[in-house]
KOLNURO-47447 format. One line per field, with one value per residue (C-alpha): residue number from 1; residue in three letters; z, y, x. Coordinates in steps of 0.05 Angstrom, whole numbers, plus 5000, padded with zeros to 4 digits. Layout:
BEGIN
k <- [NUM, ...];
r <- [ala, ...];
up <- [Z, ...];
north <- [Y, ...];
east <- [X, ...];
END
This chain:
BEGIN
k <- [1, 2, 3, 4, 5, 6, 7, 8, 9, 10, 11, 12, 13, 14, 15, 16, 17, 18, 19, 20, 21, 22, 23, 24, 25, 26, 27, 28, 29, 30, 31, 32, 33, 34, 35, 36, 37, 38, 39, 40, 41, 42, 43, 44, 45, 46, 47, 48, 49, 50, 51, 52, 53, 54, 55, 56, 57, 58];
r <- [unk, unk, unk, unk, unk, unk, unk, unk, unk, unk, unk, unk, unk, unk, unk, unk, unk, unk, unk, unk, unk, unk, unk, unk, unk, unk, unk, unk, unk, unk, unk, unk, unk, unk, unk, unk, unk, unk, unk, unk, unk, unk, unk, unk, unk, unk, unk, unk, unk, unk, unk, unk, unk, unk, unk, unk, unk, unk];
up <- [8514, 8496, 8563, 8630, 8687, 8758, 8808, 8820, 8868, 8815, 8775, 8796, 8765, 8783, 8764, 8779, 8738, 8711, 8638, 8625, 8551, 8534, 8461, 8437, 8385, 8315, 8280, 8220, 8211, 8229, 8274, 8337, 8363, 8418, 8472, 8516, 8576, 8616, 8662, 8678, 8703, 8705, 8745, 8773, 8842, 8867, 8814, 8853, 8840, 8769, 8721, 8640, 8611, 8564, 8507, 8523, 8461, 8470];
north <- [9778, 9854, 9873, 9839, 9877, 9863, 9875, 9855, 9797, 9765, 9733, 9707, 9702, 9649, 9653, 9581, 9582, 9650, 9658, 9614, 9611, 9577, 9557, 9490, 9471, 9434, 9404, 9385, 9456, 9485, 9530, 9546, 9541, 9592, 9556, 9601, 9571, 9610, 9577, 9621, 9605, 9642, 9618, 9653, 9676, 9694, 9685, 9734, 9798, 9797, 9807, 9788, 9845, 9817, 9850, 9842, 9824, 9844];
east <- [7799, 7809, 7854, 7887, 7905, 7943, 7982, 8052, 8037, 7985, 8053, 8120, 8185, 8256, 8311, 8343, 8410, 8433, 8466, 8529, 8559, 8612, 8655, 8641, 8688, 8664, 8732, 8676, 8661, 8731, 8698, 8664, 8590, 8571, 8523, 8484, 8438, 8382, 8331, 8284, 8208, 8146, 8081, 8013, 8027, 7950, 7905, 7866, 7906, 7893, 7817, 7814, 7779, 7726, 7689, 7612, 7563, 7490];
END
């Protein structure tokens, strides 16, 4: 594959649960862990609306 082009309705993105972080606490470590969470997914929309650009061998 040497190139891909599409449009913007070839791919789709969700967002399903934004960014939450939050302080967990470690009493082994006398400290704190910082836990982030993101989902996010990503998915072909219209396979259609997009080519692979391909190098041709002769």
């Amino acid at each position: 594959m040497v190139g891909l082009a599409f449009t913007e309705d070839a791919v789709a993105t969700t967002k399903l649960m934004d960014l939450q972080i939050r302080n967990v606490e470690e009493p082994l470590r006398l400290g704190e862990t910082i836990l982030a969470k993101l989902a996010v997914g990503h998915d072909m929309l219209r396979p259609g609306c997009s080519v692979v650009i391909e190098k041709f061998h002769a």
